[in-house]
C-alpha positions in Angstrom: 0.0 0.0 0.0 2.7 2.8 1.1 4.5 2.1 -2.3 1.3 2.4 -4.4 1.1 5.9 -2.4 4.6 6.5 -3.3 3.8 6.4 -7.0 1.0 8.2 -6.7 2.8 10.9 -4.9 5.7 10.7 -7.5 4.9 10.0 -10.3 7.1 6.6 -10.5 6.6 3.6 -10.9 8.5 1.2 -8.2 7.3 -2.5 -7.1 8.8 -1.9 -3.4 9.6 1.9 -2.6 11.2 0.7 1.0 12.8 -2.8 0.1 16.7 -2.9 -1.9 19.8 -1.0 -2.0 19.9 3.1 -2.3 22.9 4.7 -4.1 23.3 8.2 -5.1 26.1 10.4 -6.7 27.5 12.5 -3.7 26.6 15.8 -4.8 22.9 15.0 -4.8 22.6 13.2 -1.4 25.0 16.1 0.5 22.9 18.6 -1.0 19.6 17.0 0.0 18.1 18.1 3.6 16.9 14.8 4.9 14.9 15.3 8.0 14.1 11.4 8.4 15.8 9.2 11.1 13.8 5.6 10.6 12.3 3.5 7.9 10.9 7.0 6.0 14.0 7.7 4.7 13.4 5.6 1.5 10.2 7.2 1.1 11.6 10.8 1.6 14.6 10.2 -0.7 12.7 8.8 -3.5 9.9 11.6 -3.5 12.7 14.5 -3.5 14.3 12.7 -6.2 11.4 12.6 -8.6 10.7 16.1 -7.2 13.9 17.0 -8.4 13.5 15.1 -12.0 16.4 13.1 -11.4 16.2 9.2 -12.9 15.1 7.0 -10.5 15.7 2.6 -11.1 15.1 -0.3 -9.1 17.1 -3.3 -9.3 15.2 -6.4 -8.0 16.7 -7.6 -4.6 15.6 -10.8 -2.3 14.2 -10.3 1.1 13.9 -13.1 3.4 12.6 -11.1 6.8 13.1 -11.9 10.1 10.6 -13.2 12.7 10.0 -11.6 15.9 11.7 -14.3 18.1 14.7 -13.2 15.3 14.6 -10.0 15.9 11.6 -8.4 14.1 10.6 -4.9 15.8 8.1 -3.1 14.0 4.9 -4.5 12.6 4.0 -3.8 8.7 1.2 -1.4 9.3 3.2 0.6 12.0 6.2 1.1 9.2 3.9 2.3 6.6 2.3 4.8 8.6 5.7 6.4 9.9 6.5 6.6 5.5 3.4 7.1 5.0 3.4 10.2 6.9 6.5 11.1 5.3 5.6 10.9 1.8 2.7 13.2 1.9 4.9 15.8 3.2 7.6 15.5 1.0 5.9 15.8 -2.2 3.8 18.8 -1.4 
């Protein structure tokens, strides 16, 4: 749901806004102001990209997650809000 939001919000179209690898060329992530600190940072980077008109790709990555007796933390639903929240005010 948060990624379909995403690419609403961005005009993009990704399979998994949260999920993979992030790299950027060093001039555009140091002159970014990036006011996330958890699991909205991909949501925030992504939408200030396609603000910015910069290309955006997603390389297909595999995810096995962890349980919580593993170490899982947060719930699904309580991730998407926190990005959630996040990619409404990044794009506006």
């Amino acid at each position: 749901m948060l990624t379909l939001w995403s690419d609403v919000f961005t005009n993009l179209n990704m399979t998994d806004v949260e999920g993979g690898y992030k790299a950027f060329r060093g001039e555009i992530i140091g002159n970014m102001v990036i006011t996330s600190t958890r699991f909205d940072f991909e949501v925030e980077v992504t939408a200030k990209m396609a603000k910015l008109g910069l290309a955006v790709y997603e390389v297909r990555t595999r995810y096995y997650g962890r349980t919580y007796e593993e170490g899982k933390r947060f719930s699904s639903r309580m991730r998407s809000m926190r990005s959630g929240r996040c990619s409404s005010t990044t794009t506006s």
